[in-house]
PABAKOL-658736 format. One record per residue: x negated, y, z negated of N, C-alpha, C in turn. Coordinates in nm, 3 decimals. Example, Ala and Ser with C-alpha at 12.3 -4.5 7.8 and 13.67 -1.06 7.14 Angstrom:
! PABAKOL-658736
n_c1  n_c2  n_c3  ca_c1  ca_c2  ca_c3  c_c1  c_c2  c_c3
-1.319  -0.569  -0.780  -1.230  -0.450  -0.780  -1.320  -0.330  -0.780 .
-1.285  -0.225  -0.708  -1.367  -0.106  -0.714  -1.290  0.003  -0.787 .
//
This chain:
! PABAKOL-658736
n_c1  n_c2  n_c3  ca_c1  ca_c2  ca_c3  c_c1  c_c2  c_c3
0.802  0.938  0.722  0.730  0.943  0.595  0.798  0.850  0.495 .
0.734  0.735  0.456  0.782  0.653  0.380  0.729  0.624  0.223 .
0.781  0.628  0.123  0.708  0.622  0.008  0.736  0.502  -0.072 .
0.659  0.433  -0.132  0.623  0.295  -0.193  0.596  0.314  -0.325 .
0.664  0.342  -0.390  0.646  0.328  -0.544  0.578  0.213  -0.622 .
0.461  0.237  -0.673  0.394  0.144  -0.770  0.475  0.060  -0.880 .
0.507  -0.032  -0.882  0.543  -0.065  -0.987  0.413  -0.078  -1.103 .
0.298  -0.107  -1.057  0.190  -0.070  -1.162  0.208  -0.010  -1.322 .
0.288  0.114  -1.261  0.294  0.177  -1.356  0.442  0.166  -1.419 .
0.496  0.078  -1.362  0.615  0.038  -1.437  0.680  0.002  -1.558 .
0.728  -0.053  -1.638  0.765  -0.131  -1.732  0.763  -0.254  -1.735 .
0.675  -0.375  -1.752  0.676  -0.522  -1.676  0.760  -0.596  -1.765 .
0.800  -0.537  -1.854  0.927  -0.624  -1.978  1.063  -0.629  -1.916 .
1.053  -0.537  -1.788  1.233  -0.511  -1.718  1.197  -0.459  -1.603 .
1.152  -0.562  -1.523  1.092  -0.541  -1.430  1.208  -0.512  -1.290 .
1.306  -0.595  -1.333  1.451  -0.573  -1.255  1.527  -0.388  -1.248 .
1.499  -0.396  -1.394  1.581  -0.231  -1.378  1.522  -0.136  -1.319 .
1.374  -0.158  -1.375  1.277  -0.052  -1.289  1.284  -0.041  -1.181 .
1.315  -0.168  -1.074  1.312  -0.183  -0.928  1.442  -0.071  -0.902 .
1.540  -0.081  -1.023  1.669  -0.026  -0.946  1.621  0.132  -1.003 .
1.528  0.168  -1.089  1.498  0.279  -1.045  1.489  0.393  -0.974 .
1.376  0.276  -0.841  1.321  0.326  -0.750  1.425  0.288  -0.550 .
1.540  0.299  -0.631  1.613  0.194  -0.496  1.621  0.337  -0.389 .
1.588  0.452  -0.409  1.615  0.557  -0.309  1.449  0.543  -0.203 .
1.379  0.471  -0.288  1.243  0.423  -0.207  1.257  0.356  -0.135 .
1.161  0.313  -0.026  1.159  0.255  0.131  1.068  0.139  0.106 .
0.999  0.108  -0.017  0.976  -0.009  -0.027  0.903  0.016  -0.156 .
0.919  -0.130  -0.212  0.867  -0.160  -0.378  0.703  -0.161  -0.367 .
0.640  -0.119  -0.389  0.432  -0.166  -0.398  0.434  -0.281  -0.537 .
0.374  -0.404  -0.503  0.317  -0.476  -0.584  0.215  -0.472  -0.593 .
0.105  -0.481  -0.696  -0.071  -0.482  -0.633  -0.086  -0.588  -0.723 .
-0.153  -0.671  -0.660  -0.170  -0.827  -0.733  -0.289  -0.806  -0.748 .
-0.389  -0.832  -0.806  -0.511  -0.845  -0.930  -0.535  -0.969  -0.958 .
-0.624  -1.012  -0.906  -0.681  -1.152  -0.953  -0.843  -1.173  -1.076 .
-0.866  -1.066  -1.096  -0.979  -1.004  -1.243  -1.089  -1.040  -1.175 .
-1.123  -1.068  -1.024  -1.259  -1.153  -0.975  -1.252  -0.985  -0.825 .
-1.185  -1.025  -0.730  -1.198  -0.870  -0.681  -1.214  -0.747  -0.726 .
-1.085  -0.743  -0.815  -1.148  -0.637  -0.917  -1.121  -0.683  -1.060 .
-1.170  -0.558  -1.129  -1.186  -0.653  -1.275  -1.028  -0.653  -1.334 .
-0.948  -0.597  -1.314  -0.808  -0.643  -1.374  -0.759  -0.739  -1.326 .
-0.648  -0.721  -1.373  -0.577  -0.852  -1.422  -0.399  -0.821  -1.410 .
-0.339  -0.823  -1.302  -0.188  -0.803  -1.298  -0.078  -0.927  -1.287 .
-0.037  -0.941  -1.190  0.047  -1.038  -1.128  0.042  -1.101  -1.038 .
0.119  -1.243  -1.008  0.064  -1.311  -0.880  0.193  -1.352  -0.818 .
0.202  -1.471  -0.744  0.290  -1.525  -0.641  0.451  -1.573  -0.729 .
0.451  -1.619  -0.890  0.536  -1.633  -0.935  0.620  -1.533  -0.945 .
0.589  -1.399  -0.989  0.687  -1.265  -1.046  0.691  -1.231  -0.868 .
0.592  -1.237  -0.779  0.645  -1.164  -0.654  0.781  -1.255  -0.617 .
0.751  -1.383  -0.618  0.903  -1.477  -0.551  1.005  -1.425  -0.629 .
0.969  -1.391  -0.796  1.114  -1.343  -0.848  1.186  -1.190  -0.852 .
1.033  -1.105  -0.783  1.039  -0.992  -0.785  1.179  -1.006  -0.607 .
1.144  -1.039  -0.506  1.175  -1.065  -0.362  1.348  -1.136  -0.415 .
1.332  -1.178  -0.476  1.489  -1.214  -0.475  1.550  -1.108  -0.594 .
1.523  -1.007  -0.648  1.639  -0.917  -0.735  1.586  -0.761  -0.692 .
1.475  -0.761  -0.600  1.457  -0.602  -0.542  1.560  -0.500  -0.482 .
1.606  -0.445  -0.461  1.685  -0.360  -0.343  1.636  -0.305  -0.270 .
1.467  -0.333  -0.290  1.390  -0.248  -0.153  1.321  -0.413  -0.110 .
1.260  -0.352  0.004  1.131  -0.483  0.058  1.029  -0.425  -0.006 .
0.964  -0.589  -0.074  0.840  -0.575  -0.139  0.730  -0.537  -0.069 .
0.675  -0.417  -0.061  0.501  -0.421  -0.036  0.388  -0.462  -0.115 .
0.335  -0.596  -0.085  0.238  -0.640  -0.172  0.135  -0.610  -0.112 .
0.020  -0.587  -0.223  -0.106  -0.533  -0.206  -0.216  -0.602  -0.292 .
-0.288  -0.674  -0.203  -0.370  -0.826  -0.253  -0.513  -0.729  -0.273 .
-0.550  -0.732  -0.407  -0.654  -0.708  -0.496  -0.728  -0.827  -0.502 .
-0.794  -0.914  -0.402  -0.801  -1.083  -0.482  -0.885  -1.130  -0.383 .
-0.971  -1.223  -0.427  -1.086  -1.263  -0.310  -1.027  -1.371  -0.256 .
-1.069  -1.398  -0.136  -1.036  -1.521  -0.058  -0.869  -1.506  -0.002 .
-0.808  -1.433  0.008  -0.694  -1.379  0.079  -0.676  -1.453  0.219 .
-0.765  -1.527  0.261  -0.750  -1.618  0.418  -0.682  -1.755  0.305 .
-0.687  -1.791  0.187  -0.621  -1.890  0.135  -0.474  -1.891  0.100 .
-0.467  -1.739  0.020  -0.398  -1.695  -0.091  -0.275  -1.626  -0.044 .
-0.330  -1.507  0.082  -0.224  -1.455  0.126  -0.103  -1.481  0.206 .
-0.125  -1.573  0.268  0.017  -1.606  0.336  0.103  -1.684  0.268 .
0.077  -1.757  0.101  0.213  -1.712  0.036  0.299  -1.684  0.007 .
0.244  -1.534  0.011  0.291  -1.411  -0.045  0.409  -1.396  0.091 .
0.366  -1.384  0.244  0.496  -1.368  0.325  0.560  -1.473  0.312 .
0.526  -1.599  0.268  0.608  -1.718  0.315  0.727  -1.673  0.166 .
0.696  -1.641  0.078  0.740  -1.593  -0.072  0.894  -1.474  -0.061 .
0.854  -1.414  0.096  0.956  -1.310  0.104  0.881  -1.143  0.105 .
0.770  -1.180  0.057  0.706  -1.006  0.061  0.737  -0.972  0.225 .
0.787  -0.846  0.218  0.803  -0.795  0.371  0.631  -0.743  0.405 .
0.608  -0.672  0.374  0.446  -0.636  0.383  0.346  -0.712  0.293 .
0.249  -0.744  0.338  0.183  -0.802  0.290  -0.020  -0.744  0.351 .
-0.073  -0.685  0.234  -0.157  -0.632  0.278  -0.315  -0.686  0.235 .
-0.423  -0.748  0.243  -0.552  -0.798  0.189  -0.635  -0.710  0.224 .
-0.725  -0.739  0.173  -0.839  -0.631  0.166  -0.922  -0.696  0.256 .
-1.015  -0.565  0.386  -1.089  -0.593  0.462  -1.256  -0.677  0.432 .
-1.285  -0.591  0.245  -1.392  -0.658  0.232  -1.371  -0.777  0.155 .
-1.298  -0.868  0.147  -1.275  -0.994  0.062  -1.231  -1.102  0.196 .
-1.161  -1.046  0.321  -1.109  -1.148  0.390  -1.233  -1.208  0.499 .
-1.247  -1.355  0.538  -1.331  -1.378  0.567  -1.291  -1.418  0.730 .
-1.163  -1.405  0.806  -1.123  -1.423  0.924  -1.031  -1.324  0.910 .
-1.035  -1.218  0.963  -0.942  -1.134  0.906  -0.835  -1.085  1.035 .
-0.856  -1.138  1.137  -0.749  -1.130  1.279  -0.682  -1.315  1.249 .
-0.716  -1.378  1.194  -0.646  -1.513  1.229  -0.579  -1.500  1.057 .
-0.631  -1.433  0.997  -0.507  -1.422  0.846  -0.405  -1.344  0.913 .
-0.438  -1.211  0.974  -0.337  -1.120  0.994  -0.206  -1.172  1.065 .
-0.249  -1.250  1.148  -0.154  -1.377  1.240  -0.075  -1.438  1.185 .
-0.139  -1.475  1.077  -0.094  -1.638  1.020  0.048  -1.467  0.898 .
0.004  -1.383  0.923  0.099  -1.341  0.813  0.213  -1.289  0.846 .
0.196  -1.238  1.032  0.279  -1.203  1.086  0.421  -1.327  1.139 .
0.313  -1.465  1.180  0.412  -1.561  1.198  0.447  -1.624  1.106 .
0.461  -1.553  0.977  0.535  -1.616  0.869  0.634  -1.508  0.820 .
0.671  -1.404  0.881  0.752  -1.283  0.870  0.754  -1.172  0.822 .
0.623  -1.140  0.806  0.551  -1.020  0.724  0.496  -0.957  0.834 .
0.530  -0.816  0.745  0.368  -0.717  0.855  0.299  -0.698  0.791 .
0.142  -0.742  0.888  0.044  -0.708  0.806  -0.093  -0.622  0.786 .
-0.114  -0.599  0.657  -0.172  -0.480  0.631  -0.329  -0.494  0.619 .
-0.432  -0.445  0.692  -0.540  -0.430  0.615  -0.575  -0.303  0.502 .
-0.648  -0.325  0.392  -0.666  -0.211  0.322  -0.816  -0.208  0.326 .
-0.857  -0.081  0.270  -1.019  -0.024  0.285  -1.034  0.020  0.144 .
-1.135  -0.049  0.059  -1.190  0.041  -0.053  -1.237  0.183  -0.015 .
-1.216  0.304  -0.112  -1.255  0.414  -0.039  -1.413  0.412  0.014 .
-1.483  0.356  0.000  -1.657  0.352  0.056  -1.667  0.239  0.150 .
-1.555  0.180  0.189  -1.558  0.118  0.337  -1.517  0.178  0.478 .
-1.602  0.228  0.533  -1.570  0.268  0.717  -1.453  0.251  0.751 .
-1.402  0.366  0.809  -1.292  0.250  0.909  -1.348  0.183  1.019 .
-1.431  0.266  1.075  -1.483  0.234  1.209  -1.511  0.077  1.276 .
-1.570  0.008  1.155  -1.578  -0.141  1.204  -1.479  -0.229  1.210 .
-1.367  -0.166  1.133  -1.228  -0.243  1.176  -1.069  -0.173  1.281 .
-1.181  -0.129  1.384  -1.082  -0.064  1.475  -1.081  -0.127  1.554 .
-1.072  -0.272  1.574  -1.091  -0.346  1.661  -0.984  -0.440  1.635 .
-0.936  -0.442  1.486  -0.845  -0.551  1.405  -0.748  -0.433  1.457 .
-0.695  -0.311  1.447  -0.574  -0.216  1.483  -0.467  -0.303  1.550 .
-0.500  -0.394  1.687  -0.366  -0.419  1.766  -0.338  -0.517  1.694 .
-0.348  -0.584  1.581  -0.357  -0.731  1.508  -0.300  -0.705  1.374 .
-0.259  -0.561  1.345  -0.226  -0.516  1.187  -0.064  -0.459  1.235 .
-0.050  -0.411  1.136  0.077  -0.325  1.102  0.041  -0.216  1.032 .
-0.054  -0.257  0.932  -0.043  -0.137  0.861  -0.195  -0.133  0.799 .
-0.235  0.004  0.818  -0.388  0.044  0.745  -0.379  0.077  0.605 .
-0.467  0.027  0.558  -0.410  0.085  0.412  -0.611  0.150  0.359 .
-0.516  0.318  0.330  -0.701  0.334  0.304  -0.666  0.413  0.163 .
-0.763  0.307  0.104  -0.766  0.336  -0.067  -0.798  0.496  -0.098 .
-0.748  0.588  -0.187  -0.787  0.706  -0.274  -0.794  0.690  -0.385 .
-0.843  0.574  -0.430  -0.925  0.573  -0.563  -1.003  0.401  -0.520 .
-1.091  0.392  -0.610  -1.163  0.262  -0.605  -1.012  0.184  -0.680 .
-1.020  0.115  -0.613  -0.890  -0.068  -0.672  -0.930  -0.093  -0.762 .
-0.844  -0.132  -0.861  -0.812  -0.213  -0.997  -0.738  -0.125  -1.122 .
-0.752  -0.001  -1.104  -0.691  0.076  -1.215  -0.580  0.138  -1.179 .
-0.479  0.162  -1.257  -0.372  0.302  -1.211  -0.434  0.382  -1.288 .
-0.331  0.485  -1.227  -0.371  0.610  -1.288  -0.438  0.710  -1.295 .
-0.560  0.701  -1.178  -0.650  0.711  -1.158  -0.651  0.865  -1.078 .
-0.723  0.966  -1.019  -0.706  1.089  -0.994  -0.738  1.046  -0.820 .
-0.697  1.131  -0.746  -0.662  1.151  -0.604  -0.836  1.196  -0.506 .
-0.923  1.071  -0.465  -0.996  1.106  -0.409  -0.998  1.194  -0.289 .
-1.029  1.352  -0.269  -1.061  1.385  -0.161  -1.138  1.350  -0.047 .
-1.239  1.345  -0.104  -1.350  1.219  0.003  -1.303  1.162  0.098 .
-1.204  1.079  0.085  -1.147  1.011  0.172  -1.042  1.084  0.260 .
-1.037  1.198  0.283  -0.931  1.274  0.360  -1.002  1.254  0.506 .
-1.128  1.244  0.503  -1.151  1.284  0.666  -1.203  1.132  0.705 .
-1.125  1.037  0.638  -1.189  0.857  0.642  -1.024  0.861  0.733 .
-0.920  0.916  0.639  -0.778  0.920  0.722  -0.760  0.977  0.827 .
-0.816  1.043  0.840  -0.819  1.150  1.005  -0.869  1.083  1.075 .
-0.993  1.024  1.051  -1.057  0.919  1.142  -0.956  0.807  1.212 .
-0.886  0.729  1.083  -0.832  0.663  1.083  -0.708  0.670  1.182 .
-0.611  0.774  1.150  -0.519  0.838  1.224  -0.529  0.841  1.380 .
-0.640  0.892  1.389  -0.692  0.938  1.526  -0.729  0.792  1.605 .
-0.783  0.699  1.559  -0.806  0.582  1.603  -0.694  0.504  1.637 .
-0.531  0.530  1.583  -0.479  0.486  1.575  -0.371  0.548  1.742 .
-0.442  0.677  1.737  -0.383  0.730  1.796  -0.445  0.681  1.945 .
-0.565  0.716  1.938  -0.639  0.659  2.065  -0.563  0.548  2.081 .
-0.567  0.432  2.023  -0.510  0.282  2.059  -0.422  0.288  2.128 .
-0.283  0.367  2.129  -0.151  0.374  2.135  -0.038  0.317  2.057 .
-0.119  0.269  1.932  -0.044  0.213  1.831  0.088  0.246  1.739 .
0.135  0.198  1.720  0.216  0.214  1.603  0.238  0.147  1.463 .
0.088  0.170  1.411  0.068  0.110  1.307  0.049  0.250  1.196 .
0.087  0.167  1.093  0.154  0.295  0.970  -0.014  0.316  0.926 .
0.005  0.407  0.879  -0.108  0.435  0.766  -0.105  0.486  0.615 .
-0.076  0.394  0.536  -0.098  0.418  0.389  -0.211  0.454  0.310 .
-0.152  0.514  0.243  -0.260  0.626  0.102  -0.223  0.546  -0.013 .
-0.320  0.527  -0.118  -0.318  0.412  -0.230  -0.398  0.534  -0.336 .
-0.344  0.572  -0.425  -0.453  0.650  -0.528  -0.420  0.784  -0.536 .
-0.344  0.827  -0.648  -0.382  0.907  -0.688  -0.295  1.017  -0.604 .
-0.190  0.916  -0.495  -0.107  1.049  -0.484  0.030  1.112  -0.597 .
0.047  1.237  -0.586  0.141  1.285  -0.633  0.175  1.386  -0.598 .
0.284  1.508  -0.619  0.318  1.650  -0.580  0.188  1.701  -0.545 .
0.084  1.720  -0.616  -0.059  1.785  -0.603  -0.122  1.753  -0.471 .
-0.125  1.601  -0.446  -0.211  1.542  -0.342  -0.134  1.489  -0.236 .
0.004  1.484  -0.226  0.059  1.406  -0.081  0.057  1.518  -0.011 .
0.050  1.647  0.010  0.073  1.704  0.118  -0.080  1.658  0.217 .
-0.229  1.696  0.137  -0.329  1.689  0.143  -0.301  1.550  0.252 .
-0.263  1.459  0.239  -0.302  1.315  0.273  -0.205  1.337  0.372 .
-0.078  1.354  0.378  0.020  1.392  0.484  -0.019  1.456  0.560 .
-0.138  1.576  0.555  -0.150  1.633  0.672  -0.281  1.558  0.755 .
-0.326  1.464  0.685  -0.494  1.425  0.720  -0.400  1.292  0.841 .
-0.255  1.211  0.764  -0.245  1.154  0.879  -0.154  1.053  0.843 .
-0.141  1.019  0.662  -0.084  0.919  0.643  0.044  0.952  0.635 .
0.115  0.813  0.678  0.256  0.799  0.665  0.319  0.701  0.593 .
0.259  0.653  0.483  0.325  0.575  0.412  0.243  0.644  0.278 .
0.334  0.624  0.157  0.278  0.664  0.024  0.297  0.609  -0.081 .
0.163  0.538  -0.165  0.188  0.471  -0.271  0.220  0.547  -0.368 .
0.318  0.611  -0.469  0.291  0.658  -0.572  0.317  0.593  -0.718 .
0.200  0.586  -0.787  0.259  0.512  -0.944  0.324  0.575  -1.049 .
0.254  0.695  -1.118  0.250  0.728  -1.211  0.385  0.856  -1.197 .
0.335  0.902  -1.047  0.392  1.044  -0.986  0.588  0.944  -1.025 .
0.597  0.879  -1.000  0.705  0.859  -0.959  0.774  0.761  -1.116 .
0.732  0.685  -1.168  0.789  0.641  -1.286  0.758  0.665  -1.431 .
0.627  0.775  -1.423  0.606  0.888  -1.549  0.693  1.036  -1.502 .
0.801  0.969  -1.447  0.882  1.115  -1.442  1.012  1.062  -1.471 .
1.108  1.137  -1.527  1.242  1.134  -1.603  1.296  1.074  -1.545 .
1.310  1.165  -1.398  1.410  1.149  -1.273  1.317  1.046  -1.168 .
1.345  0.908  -1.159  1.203  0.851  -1.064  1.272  0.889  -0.926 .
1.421  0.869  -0.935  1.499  0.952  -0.792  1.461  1.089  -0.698 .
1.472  1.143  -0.825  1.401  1.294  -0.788  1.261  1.335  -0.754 .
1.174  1.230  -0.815  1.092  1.177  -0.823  0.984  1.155  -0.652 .
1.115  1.108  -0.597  1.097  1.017  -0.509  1.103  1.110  -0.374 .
1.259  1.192  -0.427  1.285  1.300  -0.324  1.211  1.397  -0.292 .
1.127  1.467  -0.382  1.011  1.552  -0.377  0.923  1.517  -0.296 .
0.831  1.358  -0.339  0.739  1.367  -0.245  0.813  1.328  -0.128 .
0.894  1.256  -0.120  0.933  1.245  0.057  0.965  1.398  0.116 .
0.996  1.497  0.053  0.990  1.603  0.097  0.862  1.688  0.130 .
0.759  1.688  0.066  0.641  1.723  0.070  0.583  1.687  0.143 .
0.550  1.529  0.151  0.517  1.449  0.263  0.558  1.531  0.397 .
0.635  1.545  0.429  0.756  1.586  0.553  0.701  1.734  0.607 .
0.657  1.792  0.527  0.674  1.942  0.566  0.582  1.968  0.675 .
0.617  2.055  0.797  0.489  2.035  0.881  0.394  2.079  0.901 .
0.281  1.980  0.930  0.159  1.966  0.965  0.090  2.023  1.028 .
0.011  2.181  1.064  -0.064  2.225  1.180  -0.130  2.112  1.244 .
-0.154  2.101  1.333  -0.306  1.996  1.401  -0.347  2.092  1.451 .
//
């Protein structure tokens, strides 16, 4: 059970300290925003290269941005350890995933929550990592879609059929309330924004849900 702290919801004036915040985390979340995928507007390839050289975790970037068969391999050539695009913006989306792996990244597809998994279970041996949205992309802050619990089970299970060992990340809206929910449906990686740097302790923060996450699962 691995958790990925948003910097989203960070402080972007000290963007260095915040990272050391979250250094008991298993990896940093960037979500880059290009205002054309979705309508915000965050950060791009400059702050990630400067983010990758003063982190203490590996960056997980998370491409909000159309045309990602141009844009994204960058981002691994840049140092992001993960590097994830979105299924409905990429337009070759097994020969990006390639091009991101042989540049030293693993890579991620993500799913708006009202995209299937089903039509991209075919990309599985070609990824690293699933990434299935719990809230629609572009906002933080945003509340923890249920809906999508039995999109992750699906997901999970597909993963399982394969014989894979590809992660599966939750994006939205987790926190104490909602990671167990998502932990038990299947995911093993966890974005949290707000849960984790609108709290005093982002350490403690951190320890909770990796604990929650953890606890076990009936199937």
């Amino acid at each position: 059970m691995q958790i990925s702290p948003s910097i989203l919801s960070a402080d972007f004036a000290n963007l260095e300290s915040e990272l050391a915040r979250i250094a008991t985390a298993d990896w940093a979340h960037v979500d880059v925003m290009d205002g054309h995928f979705v309508p915000n507007l965050t950060l791009g390839l400059p702050v990630v290269e400067a983010l990758v050289k003063v982190s203490p975790l590996p960056i997980d970037t998370h491409l909000m941005i159309e045309d990602p068969d141009r844009w994204a391999p960058a981002y691994a050539e840049a140092g992001a350890a993960s590097v994830t695009f979105h299924a409905e913006a990429a337009g070759a989306p097994v020969r990006l995933a390639r091009a991101l792996r042989s540049a030293g990244a693993r890579a991620g597809v993500a799913l708006k929550p009202h995209t299937p998994v089903e039509p991209f279970v075919d990309l599985l041996p070609e990824i690293d990592m699933l990434l299935v949205m719990t809230v629609d992309p572009g906002f933080g802050g945003q509340g923890f879609l249920d809906v999508c619990l039995p999109k992750i089970r699906r997901a999970r299970q597909a993963i399982r059929d394969a014989g894979l060992d590809v992660w599966l990340q939750v994006d939205g809206g987790v926190s104490v309330e909602t990671i167990e929910r998502a932990a038990d449906a299947g995911a093993d990686v966890f974005v949290a924004g707000s849960a984790v740097y609108g709290a005093e302790d982002a350490a403690g923060a951190i320890e909770r849900l990796r604990e929650l996450a953890a606890r076990p699962h009936p199937h």
